[in-house]
Residue frames as a rotation matrix with the C-alpha (Angstrom) as fourth column:
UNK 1
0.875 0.482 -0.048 -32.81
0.230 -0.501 -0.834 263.08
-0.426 0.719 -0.549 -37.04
UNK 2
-0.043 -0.783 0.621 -30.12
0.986 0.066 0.152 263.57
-0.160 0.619 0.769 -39.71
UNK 3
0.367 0.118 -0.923 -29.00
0.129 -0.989 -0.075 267.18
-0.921 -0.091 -0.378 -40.79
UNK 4
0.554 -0.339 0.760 -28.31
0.795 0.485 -0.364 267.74
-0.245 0.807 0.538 -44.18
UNK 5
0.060 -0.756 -0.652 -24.94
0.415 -0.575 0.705 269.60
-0.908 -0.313 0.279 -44.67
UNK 6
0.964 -0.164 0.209 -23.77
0.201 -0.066 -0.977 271.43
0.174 0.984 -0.030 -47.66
UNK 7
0.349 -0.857 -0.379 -19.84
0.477 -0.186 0.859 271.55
-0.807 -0.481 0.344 -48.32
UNK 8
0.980 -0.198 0.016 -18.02
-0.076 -0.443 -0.893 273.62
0.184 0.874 -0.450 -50.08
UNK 9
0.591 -0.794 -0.138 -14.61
0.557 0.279 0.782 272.99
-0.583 -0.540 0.608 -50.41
UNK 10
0.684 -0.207 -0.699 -11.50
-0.270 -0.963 0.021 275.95
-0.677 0.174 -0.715 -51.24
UNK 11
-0.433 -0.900 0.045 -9.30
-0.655 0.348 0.671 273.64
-0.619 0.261 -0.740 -53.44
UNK 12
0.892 0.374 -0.254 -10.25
-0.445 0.633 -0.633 271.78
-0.076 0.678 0.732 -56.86
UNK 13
-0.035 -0.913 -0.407 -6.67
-0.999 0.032 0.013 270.60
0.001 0.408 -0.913 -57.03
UNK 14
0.533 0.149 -0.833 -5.99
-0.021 0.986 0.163 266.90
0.846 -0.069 0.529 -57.53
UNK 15
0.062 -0.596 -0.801 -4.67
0.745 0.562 -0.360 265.13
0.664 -0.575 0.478 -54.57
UNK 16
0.109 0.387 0.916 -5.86
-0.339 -0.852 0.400 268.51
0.935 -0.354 0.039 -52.73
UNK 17
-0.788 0.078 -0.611 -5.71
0.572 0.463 -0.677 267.62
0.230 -0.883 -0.409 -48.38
UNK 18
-0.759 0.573 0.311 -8.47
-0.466 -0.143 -0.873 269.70
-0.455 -0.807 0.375 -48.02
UNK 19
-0.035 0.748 -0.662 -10.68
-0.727 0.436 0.531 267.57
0.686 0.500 0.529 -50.68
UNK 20
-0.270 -0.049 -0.962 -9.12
0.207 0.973 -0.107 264.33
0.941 -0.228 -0.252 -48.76
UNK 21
-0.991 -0.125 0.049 -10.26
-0.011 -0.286 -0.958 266.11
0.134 -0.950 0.282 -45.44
UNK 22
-0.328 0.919 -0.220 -13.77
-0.924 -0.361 -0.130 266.79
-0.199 0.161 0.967 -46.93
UNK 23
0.249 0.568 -0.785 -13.96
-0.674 0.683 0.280 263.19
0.696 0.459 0.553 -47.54
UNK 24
-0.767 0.009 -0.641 -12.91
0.532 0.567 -0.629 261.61
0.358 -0.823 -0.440 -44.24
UNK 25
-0.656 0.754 0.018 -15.28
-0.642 -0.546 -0.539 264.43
-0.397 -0.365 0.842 -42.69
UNK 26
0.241 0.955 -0.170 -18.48
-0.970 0.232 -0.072 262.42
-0.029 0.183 0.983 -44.91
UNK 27
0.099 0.298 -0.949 -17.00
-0.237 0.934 0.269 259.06
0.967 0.198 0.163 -44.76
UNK 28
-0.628 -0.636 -0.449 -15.50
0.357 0.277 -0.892 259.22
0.692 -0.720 0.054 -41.01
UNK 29
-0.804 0.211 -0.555 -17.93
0.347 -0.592 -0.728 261.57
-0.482 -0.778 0.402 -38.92
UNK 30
-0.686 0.728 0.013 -21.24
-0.488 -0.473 0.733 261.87
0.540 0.496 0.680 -40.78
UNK 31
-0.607 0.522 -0.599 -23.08
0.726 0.671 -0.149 260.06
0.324 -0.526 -0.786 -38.02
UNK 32
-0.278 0.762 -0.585 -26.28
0.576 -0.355 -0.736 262.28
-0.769 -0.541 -0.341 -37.90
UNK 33
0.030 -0.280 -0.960 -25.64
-0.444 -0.864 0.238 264.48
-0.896 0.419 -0.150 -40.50
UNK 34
0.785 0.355 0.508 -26.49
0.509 0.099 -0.855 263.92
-0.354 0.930 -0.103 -45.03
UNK 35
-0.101 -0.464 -0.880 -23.60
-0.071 -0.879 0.471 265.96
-0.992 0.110 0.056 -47.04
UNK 36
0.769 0.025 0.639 -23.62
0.640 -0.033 -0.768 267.11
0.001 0.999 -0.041 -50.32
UNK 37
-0.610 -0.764 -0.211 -20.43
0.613 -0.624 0.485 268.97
-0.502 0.167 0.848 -51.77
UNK 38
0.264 0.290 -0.920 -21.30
0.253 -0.941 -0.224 272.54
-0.931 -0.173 -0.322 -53.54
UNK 39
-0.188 -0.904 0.383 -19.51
0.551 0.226 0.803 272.33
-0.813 0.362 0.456 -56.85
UNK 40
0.741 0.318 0.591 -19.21
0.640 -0.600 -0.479 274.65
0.202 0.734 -0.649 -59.82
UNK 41
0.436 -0.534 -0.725 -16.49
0.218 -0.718 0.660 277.16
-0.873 -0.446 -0.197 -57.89
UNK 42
-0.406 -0.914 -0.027 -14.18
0.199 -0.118 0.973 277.04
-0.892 0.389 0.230 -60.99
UNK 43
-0.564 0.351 0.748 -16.82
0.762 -0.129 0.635 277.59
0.319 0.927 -0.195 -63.79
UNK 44
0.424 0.636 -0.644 -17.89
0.612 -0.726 -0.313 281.14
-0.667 -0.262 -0.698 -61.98
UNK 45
0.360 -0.144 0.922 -16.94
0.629 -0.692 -0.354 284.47
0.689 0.707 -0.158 -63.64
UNK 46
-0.880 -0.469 -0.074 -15.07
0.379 -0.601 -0.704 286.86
0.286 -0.647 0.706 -61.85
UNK 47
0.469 0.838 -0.279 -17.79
0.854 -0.511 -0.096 288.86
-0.223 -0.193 -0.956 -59.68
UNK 48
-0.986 0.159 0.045 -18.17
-0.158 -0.987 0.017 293.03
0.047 0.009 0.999 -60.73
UNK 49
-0.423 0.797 -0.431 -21.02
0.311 -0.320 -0.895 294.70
-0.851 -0.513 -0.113 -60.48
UNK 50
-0.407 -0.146 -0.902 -21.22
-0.881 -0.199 0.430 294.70
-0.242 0.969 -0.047 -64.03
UNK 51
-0.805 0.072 -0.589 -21.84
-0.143 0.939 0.311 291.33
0.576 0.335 -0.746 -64.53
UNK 52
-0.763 0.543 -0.349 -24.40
0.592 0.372 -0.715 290.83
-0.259 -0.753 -0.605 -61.77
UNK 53
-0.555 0.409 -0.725 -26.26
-0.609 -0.793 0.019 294.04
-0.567 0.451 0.689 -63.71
UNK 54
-0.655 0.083 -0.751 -26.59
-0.707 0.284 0.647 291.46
0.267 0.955 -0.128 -66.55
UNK 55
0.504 0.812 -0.295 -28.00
-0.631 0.580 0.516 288.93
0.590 -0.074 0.804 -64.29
UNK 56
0.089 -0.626 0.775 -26.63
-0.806 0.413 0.425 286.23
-0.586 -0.662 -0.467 -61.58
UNK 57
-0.597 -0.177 -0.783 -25.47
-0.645 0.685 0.337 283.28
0.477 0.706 -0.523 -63.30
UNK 58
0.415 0.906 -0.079 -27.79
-0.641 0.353 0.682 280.36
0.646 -0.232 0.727 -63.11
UNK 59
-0.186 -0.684 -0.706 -24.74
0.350 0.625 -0.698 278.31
0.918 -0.377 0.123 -61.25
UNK 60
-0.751 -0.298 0.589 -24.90
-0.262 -0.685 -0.680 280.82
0.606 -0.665 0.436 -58.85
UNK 61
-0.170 0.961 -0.216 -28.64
-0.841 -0.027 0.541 280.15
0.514 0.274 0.813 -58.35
UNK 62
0.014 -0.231 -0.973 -27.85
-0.252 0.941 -0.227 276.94
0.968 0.249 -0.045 -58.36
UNK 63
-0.727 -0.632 -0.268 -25.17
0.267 0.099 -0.959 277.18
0.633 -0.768 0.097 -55.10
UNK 64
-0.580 0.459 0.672 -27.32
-0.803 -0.461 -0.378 279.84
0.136 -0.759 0.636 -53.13
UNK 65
0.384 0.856 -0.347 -30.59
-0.717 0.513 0.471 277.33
0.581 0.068 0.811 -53.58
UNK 66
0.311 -0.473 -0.824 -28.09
0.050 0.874 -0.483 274.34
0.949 0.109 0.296 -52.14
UNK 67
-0.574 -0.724 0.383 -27.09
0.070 -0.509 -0.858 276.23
0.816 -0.465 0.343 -49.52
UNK 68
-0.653 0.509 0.561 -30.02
-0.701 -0.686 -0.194 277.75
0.286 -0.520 0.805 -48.30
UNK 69
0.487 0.837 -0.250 -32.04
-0.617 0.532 0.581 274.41
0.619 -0.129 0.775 -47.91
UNK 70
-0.239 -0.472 -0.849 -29.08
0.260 0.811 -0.524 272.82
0.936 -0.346 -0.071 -46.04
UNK 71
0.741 0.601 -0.298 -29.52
0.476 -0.158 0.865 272.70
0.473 -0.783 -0.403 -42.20
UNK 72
0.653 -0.671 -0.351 -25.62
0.029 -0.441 0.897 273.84
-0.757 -0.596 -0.268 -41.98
UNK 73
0.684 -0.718 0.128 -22.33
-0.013 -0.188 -0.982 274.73
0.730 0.670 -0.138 -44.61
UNK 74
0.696 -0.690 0.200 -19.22
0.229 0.477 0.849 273.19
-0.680 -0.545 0.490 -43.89
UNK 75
0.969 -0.223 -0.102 -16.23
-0.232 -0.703 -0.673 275.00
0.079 0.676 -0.733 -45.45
UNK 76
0.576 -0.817 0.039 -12.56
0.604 0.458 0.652 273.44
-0.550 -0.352 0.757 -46.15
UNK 77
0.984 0.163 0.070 -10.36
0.177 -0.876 -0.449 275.30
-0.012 0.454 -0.891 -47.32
UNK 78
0.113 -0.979 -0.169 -6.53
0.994 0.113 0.009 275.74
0.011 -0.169 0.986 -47.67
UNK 79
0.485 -0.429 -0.762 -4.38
0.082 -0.845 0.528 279.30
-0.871 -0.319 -0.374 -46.84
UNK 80
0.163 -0.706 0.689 -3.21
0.972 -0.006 -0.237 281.12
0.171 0.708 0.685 -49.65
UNK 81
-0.453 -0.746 0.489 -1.01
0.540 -0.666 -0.515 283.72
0.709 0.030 0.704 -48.74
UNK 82
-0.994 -0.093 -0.052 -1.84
0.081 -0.351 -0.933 284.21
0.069 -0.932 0.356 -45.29
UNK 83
-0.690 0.710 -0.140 -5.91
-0.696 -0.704 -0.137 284.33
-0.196 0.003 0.981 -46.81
UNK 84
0.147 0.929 0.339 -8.77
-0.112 0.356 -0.928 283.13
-0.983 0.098 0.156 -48.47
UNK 85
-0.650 -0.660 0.377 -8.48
0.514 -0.016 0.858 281.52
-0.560 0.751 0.350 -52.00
UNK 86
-0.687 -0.051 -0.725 -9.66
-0.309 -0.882 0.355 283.30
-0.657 0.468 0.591 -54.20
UNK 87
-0.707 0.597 -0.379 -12.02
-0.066 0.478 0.876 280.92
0.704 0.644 -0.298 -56.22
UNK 88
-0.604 0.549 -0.577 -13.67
0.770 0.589 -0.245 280.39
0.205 -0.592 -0.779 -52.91
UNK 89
-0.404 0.349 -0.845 -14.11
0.159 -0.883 -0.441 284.21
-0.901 -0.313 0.302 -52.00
UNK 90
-0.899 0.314 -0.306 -15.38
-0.396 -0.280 0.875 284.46
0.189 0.907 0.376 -55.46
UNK 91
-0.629 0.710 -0.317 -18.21
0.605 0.703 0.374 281.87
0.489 0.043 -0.871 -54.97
UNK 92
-0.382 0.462 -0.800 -18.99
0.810 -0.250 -0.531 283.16
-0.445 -0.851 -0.279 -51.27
UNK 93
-0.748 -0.098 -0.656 -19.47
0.089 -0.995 0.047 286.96
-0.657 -0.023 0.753 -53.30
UNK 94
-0.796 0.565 -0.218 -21.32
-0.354 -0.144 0.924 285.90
0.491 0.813 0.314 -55.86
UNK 95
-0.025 0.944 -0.328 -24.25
0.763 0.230 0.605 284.11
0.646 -0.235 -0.726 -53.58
UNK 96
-0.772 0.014 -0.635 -23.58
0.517 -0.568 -0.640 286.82
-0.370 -0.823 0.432 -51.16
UNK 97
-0.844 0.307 -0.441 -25.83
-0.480 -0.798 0.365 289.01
-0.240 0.519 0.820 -54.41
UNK 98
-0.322 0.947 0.015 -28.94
0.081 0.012 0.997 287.10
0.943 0.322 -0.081 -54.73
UNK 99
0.117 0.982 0.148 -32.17
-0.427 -0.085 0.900 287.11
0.897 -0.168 0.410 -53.47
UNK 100
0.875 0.469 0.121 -31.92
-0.408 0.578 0.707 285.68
0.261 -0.668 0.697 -49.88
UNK 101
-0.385 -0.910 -0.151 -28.52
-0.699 0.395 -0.596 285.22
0.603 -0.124 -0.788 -49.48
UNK 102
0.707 0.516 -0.483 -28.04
-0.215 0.808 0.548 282.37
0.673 -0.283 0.683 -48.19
UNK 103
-0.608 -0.626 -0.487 -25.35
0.385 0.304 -0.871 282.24
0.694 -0.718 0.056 -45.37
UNK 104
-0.183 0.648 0.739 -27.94
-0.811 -0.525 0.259 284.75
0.556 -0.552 0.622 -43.03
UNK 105
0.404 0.443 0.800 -28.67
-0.746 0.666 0.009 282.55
-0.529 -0.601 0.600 -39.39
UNK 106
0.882 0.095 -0.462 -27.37
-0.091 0.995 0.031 279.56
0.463 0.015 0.886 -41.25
UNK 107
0.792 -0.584 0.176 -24.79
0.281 0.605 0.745 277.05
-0.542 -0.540 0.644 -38.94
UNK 108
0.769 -0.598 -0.225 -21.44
-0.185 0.128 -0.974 277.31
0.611 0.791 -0.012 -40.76
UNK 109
0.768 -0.622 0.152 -18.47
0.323 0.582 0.747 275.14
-0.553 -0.525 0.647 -39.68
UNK 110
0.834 -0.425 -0.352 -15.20
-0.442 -0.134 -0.887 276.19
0.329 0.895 -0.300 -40.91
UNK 111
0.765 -0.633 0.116 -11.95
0.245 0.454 0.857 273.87
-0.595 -0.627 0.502 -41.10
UNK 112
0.751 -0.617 -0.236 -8.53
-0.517 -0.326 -0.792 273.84
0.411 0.717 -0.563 -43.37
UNK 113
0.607 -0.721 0.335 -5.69
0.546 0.685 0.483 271.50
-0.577 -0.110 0.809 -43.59
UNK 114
0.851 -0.524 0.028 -2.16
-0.324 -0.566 -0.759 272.78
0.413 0.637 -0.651 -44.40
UNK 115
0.479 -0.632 -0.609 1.51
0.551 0.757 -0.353 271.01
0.684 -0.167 0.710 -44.44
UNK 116
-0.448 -0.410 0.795 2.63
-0.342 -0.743 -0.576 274.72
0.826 -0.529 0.192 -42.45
UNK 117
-0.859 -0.202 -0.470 2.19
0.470 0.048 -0.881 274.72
0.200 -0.978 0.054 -38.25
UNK 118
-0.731 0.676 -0.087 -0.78
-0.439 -0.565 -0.699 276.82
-0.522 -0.473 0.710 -38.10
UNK 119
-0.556 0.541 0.631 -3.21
0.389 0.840 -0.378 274.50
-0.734 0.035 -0.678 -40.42
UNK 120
-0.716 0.375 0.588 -4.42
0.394 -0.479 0.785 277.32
0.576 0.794 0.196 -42.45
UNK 121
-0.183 0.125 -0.975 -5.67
0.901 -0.375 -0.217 279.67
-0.393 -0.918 -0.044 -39.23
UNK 122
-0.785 -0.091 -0.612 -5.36
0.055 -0.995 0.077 282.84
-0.617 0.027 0.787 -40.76
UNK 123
-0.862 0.499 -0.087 -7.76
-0.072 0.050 0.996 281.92
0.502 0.865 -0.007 -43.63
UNK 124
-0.665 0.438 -0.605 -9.75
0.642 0.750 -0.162 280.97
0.382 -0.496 -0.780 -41.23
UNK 125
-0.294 0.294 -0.909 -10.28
0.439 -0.804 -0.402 284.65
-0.849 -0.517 0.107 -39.42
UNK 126
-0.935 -0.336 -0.110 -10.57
0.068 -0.476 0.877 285.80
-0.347 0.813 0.468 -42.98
UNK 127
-0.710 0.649 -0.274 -13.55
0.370 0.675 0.639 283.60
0.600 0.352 -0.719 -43.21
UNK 128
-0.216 0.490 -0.844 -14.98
0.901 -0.233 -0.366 284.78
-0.376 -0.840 -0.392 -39.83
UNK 129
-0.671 -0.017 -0.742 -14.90
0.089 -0.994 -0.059 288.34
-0.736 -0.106 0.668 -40.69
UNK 130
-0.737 0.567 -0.368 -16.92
-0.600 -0.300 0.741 288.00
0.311 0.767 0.561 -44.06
UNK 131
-0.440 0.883 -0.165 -19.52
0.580 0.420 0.698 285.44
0.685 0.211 -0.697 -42.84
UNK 132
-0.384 0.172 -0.907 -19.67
0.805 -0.419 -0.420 287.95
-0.453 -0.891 0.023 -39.75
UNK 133
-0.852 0.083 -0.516 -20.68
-0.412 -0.714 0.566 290.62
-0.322 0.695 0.643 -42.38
UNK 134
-0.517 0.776 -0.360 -23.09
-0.498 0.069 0.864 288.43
0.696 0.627 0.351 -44.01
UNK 135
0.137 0.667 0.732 -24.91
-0.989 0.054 0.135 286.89
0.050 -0.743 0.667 -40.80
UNK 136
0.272 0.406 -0.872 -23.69
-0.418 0.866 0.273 283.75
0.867 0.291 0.405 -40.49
UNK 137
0.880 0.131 0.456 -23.46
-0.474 0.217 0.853 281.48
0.012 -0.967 0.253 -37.26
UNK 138
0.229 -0.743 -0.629 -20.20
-0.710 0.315 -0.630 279.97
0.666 0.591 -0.455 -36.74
UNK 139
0.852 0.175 -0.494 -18.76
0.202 0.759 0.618 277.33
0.483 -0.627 0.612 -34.88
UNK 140
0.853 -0.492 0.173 -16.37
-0.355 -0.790 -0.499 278.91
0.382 0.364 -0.849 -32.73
UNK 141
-0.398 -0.917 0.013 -14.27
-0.906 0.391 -0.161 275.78
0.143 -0.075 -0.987 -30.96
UNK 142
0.213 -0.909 0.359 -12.94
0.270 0.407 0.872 273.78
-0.939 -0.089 0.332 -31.03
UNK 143
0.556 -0.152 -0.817 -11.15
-0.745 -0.527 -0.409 275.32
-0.368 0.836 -0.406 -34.37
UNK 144
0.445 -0.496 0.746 -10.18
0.663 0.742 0.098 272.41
-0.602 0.451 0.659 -37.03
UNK 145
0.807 -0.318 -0.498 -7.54
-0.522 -0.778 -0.349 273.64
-0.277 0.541 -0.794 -38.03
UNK 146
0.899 -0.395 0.191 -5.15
0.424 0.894 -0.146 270.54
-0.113 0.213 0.971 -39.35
UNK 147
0.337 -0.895 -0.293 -1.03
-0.940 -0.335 -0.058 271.31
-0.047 0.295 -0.954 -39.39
UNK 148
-0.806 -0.550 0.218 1.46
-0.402 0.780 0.479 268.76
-0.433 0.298 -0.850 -40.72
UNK 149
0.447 0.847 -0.288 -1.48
-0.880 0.359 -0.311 267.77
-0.160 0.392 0.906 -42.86
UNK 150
0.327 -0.109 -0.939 0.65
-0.611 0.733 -0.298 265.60
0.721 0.671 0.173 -44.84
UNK 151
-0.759 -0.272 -0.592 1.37
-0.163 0.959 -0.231 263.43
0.630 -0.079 -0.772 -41.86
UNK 152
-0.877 0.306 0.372 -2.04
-0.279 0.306 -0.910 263.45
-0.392 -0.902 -0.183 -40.32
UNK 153
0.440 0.802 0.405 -4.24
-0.161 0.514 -0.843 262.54
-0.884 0.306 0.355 -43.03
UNK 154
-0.350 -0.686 0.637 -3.63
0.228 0.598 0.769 260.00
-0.909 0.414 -0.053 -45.60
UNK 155
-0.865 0.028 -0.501 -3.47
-0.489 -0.274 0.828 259.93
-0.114 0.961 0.251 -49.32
UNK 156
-0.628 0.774 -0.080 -6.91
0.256 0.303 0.918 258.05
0.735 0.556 -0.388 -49.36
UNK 157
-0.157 0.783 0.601 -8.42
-0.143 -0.620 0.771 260.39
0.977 0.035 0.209 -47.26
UNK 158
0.425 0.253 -0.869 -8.17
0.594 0.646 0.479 258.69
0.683 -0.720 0.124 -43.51
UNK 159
0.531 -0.474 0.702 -7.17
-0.760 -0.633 0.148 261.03
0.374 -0.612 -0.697 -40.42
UNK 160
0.567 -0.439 -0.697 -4.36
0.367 0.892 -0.263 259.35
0.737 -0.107 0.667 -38.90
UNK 161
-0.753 -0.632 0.182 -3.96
0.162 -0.447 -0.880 261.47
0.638 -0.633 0.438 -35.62
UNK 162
-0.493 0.571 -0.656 -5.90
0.804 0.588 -0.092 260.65
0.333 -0.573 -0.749 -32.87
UNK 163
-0.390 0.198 -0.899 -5.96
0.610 -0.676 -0.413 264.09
-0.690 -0.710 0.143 -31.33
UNK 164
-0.864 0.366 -0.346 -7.03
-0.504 -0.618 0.603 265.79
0.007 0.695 0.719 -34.91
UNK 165
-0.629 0.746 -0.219 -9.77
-0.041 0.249 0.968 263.50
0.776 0.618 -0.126 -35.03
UNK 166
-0.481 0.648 -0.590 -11.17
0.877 0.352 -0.327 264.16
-0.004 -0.675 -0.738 -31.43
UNK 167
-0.380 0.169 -0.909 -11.43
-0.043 -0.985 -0.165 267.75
-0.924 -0.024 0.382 -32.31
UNK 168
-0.835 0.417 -0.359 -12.88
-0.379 0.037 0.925 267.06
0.398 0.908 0.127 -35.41
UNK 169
-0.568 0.409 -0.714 -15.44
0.666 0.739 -0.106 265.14
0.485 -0.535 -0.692 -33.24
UNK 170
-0.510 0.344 -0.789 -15.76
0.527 -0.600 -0.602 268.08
-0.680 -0.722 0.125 -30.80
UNK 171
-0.833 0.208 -0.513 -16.45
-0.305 -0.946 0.111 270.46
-0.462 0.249 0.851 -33.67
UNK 172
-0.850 0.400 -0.344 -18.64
-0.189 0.378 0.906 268.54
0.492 0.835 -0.245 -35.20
UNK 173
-0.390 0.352 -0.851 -20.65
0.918 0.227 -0.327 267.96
0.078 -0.908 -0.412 -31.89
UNK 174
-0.557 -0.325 -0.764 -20.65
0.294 -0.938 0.184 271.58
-0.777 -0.122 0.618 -31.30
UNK 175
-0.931 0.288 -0.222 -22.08
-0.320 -0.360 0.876 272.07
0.172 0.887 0.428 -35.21
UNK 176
-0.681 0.684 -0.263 -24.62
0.678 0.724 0.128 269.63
0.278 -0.091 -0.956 -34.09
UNK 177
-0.429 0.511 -0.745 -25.59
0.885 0.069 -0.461 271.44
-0.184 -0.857 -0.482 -31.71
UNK 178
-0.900 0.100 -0.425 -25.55
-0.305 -0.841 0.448 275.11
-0.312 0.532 0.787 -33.62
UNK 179
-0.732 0.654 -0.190 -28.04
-0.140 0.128 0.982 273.61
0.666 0.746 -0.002 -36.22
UNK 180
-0.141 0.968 0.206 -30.22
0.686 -0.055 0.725 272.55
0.713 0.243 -0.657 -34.01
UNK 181
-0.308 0.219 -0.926 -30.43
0.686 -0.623 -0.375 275.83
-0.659 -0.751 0.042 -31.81
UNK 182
-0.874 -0.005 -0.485 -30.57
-0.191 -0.916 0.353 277.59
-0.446 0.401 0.800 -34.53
UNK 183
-0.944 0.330 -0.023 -33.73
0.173 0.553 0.815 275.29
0.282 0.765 -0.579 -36.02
């Protein structure tokens, strides 16, 4: 049986490593597993509580709905300034406000590729703490967490470090399993 994933990735940049991570992940290690990417992050509105008054955007709608029908959410994501980026923590807030949130009981895998020694770690705990807030399940190791990105996954997207890609393996195993305990 296949799981279908949603991803959401923390970086629209071109030539981004965690986009080219999110795409070895669905061309390299989707054996069981459907993905679909999440997209729209950069055409939200800031969240207030103002705006949400007025109504959730239908984008928003959109995401939560995408989410909530996957069987798990994979999150990539790069460290900015020791955190979460901002466009991403935007997203995550705004579906956090509809109906049904959707992260509640669902799998969530988080990884993050960065050219620094720690891979984008801290973002990581950042992550933990708010999905721990909104009920989500995490995977909690093996922790992809990619350092020296830039010499362990190429510019078209290939992992090119044996030991990043058995732990990518493990976690992914591991997710497997999440989803379906949690099914």
């Amino acid at each position: 049986m296949k799981h279908h994933i949603a991803i959401m990735v923390g970086s629209q940049r071109e030539g981004s490593k965690n986009q080219l991570l999110s795409q070895a992940i669905q061309s390299e290690f989707a054996s069981g597993f459907t993905m679909a990417p999440v997209n729209g992050m950069t055409d939200l509105p800031l969240y207030s509580q103002d705006l949400e008054a007025e109504g959730i955007p239908d984008l928003v709608q959109v995401m939560a709905s995408q989410v909530r029908q996957a069987d798990g959410l994979i999150i990539i994501s790069p460290e900015y300034n020791y955190s979460v980026p901002g466009p991403l923590k935007n997203q995550i807030d705004w579906m956090s406000r509809v109906d049904d949130q959707p992260f509640e009981d669902k799998p969530i895998s988080l990884m993050s590729a960065s050219p620094s020694r720690l891979g984008g770690i801290r973002m990581q705990m950042h992550l933990r703490d708010i999905f721990v807030a909104l009920g989500g399940r995490l995977v909690n190791r093996p922790e992809v967490a990619v350092a020296f990105v830039r010499d362990r996954i190429s510019v078209d997207g290939q992992i090119q470090h044996e030991k990043t890609s058995d732990i990518i393996k493990s976690h992914l195993k591991d997710f497997k399993s999440l989803i379906e305990t949690v099914a």
